[in-house]
VEXDREN-2710 file (C-alpha; in Angstrom, 1 decimal):
% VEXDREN-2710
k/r/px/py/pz
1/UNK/69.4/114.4/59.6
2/UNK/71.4/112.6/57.1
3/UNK/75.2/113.9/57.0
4/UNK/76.2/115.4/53.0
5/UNK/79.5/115.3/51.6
6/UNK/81.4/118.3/50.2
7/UNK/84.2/117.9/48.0
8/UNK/85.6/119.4/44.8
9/UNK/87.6/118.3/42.1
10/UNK/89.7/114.7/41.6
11/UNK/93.3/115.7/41.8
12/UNK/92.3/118.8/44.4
13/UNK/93.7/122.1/44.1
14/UNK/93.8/124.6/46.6
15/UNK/90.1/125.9/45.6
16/UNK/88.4/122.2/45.5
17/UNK/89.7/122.0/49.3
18/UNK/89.5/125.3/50.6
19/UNK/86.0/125.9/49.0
20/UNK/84.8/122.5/50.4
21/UNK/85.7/123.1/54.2
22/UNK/84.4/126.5/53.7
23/UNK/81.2/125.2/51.8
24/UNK/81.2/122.8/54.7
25/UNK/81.3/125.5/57.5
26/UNK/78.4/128.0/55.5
27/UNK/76.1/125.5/54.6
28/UNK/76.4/123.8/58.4
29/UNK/74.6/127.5/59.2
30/UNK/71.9/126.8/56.6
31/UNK/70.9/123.5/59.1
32/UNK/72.3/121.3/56.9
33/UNK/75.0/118.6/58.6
34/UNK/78.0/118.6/56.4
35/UNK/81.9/117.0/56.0
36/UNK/84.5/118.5/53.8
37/UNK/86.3/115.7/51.7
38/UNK/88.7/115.9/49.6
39/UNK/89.5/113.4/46.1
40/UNK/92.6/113.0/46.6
41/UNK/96.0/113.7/48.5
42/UNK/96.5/118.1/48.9
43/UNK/99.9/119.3/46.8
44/UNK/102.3/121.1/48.4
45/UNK/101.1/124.5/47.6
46/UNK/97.6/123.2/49.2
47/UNK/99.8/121.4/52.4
48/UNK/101.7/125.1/53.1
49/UNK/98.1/126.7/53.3
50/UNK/96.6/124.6/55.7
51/UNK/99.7/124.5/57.6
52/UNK/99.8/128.1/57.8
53/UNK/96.4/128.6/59.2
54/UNK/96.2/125.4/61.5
55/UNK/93.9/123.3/59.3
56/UNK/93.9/119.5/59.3
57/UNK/93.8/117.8/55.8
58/UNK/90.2/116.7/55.3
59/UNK/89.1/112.9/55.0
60/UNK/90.1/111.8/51.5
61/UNK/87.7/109.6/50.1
62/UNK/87.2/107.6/46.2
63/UNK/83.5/106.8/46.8
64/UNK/80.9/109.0/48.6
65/UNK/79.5/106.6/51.5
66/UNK/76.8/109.2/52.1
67/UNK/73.4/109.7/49.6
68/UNK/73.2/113.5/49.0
69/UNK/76.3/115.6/48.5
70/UNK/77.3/119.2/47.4
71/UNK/79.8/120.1/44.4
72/UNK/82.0/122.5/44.7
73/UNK/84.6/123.7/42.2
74/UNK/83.6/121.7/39.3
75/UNK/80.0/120.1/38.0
76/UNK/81.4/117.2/35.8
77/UNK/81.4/113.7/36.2
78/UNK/84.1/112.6/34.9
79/UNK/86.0/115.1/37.6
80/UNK/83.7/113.5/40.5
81/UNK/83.7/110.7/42.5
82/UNK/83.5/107.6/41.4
83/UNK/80.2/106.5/42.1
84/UNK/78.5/110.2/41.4
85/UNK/75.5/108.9/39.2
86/UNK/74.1/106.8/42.5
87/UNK/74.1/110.3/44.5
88/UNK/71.7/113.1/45.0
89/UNK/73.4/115.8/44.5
90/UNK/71.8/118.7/46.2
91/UNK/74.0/122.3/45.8
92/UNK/76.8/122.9/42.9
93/UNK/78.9/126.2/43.5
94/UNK/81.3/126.7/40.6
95/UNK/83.2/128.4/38.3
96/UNK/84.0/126.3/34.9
97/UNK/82.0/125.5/32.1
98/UNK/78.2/123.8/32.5
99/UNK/78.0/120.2/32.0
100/UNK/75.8/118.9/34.5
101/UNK/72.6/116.6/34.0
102/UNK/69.9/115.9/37.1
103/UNK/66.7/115.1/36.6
104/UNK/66.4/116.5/40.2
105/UNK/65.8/120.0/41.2
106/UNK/68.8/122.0/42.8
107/UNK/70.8/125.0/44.2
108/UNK/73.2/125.9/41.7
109/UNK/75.3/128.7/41.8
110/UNK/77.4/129.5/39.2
111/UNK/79.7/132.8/38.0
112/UNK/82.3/133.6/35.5
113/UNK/84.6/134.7/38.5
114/UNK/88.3/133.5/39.1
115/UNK/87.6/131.5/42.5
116/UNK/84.7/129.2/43.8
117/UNK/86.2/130.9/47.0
118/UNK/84.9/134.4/45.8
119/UNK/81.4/133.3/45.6
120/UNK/81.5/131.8/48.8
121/UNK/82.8/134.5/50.5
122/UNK/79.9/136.7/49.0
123/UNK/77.4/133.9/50.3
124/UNK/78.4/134.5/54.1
125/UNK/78.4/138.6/53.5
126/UNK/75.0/138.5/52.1
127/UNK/74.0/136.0/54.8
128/UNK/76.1/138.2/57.4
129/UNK/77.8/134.8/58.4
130/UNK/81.0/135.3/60.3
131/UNK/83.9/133.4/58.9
132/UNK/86.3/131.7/61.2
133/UNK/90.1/133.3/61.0
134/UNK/91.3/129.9/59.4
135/UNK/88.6/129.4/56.7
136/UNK/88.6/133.0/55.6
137/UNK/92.8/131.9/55.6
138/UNK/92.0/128.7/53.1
139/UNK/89.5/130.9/50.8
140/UNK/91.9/133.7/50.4
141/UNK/94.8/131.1/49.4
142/UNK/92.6/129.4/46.8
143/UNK/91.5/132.8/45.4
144/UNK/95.4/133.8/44.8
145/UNK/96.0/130.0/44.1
146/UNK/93.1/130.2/41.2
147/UNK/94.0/133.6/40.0
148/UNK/98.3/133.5/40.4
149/UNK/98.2/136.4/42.6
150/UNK/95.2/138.2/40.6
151/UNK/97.6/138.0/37.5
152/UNK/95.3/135.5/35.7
153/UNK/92.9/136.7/32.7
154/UNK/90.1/135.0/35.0
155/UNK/90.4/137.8/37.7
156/UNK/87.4/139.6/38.3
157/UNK/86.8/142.8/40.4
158/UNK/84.5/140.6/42.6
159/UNK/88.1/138.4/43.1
160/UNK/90.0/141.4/44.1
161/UNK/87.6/142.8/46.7
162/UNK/87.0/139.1/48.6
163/UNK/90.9/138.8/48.3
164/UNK/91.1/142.1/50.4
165/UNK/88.2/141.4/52.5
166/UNK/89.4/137.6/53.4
167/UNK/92.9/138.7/54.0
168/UNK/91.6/141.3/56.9
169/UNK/89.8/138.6/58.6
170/UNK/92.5/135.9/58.8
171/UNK/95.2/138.7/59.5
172/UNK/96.9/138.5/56.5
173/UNK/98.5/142.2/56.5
174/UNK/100.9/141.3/53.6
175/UNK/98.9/139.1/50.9
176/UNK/101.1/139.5/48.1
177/UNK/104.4/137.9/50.3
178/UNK/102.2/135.5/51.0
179/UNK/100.7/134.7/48.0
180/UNK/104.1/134.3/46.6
181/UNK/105.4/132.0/49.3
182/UNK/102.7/129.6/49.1
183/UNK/102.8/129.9/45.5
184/UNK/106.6/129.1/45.0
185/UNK/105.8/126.3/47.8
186/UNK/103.7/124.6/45.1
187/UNK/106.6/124.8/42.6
188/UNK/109.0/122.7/44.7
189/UNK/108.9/119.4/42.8
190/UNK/111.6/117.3/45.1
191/UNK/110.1/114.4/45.9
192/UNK/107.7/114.3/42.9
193/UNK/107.6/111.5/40.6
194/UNK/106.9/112.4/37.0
195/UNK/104.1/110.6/37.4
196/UNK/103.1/112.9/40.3
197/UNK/104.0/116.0/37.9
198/UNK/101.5/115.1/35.3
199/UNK/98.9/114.1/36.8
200/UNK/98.9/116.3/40.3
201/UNK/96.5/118.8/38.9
202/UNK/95.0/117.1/35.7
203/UNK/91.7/117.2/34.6
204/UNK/89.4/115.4/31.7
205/UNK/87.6/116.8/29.0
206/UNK/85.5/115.6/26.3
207/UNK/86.2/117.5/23.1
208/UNK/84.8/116.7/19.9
209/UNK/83.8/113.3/21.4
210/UNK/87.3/112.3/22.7
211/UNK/89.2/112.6/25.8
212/UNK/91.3/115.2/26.2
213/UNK/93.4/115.2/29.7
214/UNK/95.2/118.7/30.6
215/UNK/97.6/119.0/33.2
216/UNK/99.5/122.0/34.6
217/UNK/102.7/122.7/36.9
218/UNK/103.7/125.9/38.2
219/UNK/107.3/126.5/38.3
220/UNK/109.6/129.1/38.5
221/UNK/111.8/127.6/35.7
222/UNK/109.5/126.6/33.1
223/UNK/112.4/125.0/31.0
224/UNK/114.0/123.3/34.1
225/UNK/110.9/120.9/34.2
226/UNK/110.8/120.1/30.3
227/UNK/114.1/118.7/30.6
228/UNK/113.5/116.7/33.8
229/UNK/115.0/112.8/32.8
230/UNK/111.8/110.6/30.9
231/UNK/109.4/113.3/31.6
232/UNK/108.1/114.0/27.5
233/UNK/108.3/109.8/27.8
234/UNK/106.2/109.4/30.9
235/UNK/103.7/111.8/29.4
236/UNK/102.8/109.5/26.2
237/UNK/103.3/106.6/28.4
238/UNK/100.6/108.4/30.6
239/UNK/98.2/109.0/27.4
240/UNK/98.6/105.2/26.5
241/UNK/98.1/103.6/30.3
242/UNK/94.4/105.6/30.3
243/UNK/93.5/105.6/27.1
244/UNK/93.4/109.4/25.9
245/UNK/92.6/110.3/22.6
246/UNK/95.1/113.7/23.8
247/UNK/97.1/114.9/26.9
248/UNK/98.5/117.8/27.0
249/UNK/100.8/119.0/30.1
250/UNK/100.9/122.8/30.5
251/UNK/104.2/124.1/32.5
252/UNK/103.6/127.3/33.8
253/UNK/106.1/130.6/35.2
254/UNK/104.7/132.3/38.0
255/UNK/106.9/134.8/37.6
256/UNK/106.4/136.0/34.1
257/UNK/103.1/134.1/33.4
258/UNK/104.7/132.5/30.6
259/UNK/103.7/128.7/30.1
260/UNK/104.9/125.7/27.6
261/UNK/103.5/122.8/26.7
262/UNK/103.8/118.9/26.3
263/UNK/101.5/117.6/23.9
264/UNK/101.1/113.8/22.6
265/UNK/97.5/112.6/21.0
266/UNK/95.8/112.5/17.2
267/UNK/94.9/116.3/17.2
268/UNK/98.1/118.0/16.6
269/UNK/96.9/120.2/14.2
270/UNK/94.0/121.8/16.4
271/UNK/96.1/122.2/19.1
272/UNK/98.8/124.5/16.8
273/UNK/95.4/126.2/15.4
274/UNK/94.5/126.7/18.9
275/UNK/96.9/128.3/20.5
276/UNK/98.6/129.5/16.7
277/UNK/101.7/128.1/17.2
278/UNK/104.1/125.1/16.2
279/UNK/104.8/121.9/17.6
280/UNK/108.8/121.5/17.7
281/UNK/109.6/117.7/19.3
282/UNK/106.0/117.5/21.3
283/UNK/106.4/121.0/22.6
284/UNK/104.0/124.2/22.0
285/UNK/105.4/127.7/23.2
286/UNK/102.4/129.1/24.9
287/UNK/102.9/133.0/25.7
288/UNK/100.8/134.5/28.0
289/UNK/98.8/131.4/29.0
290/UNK/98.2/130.3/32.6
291/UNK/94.3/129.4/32.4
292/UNK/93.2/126.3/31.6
293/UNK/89.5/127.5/32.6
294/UNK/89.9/130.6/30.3
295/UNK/92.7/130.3/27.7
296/UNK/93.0/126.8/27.3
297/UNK/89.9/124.6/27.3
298/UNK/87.9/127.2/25.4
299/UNK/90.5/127.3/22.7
300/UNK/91.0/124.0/22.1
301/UNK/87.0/122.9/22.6
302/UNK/86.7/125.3/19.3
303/UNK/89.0/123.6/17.1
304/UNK/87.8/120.5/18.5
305/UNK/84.4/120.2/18.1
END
């Protein structure tokens, strides 16, 4: 039986790895022989959770060196692998917007929940899978990662009762002091390159029929990292080098769930109508925000397009 891939996101997050070695696991229990992958190198917030429950970093890969292969935690290509369009992609389980093409049937699974992790853990249930102590540790981590701790407009019931579930299997007995360690572990940015800042969890969009890249940082000192030496600079200098039409970096509290943003590109005006505020020197007050899934890409895809 030919092996298949699973791997989320470029730029992985704590959901595109833990719902890939979980997808991994479940669907190895369908008869199906699987690998978890990952696009790219874990960020520290990732790195504490697998630490913490004895996981190894999966095999990061740029091309898919298998045919068939499952999506997790995102259905666009432009947020694939490289060569995508020459695979068979057989399962997508996500949580974002629908733009996907085949001209293959499929298994795709897809709900407006807060976690790609919450409808996995729901898959074993229903199946009456057991989950291993570690995975159910990496799936609750990406649903508090995905959600900040259920404080995210994204946060659905269904999030909430697999947070409580997954945390009694991996013997979490404290989630919330957890959660908050692992979160403020992905706010320490010594060691990170501005480069590394914008473009550790950045995504692409087209909008209107340009590209729009989105970033975001957590921090716990949103106006710490605004200020950090050459970092507005290295942002345009980041929408020149790839050729953006936009980019827009999105620096987010997780205290107060208050975020700010860096914006360069041609669209200016849609992204004040968007989020109905001002641009003052490249930077948009953005109360309240901490979605990109639900709060940002929706707005801005309707003033857009």
């Amino acid at each position: 039986m030919e092996k298949e891939l699973v791997f989320g996101h470029k730029n992985p997050d704590t959901d595109a790895i833990g719902a890939a070695i979980a997808a991994a696991d479940y669907f190895k229990h369908q008869g199906i022989d699987t690998e978890a992958v990952i696009l790219g190198e874990p960020n520290e917030e990732t790195k504490f959770a697998l630490n913490y429950f004895n996981l190894d970093v999966p095999r990061i890969i740029e091309k898919a060196d298998t045919e068939k292969v499952i999506l997790v935690d995102h259905n666009e290509a432009e947020q694939s692998v490289s060569n995508i369009e020459d695979l068979t992609v057989t399962h997508v389980i996500d949580h974002h917007k629908i733009n996907f093409k085949t001209d293959l049937p499929l298994f795709y699974h897809a709900e407006p929940v807060g976690c790609t992790s919450t409808m996995l853990y729901r898959f074993y249930e229903k199946d009456q899978v057991e989950i291993p102590k570690s995975i159910a540790g990496i799936m609750l981590s990406a649903i508090i990662s995905d959600t900040l701790l259920l404080k995210s407009p994204t946060t659905t019931d269904k999030d909430r009762r697999s947070l409580e579930k997954l945390a009694a299997i991996a013997g979490v007995d404290d989630y919330e002091k957890y959660g908050m360690e692992m979160l403020k572990a992905g706010t320490n940015l010594s060691g990170r390159t501005n480069h590394d800042i914008i473009d550790g969890d950045a995504k692409s969009f087209e909008m209107g029929g340009k590209k729009f890249k989105i970033g975001q940082v957590n921090t716990v000192d949103v106006d710490e990292v605004i200020h950090l030496p050459g970092l507005k600079d290295d942002v345009k200098k980041e929408l020149e080098k790839e050729g953006f039409d936009d980019i827009l970096l999105v620096i987010t509290n997780i205290l107060d769930s208050n975020s700010k943003g860096i914006f360069f590109g041609s669209d200016s005006s849609a992204v004040e109508k968007a989020f109905n505020a001002k641009l003052k020197n490249q930077i948009i007050d953005l109360p309240g925000v901490v979605s990109r899934k639900k709060q940002i890409v929706p707005n801005l895809t309707k003033e857009m397009e």
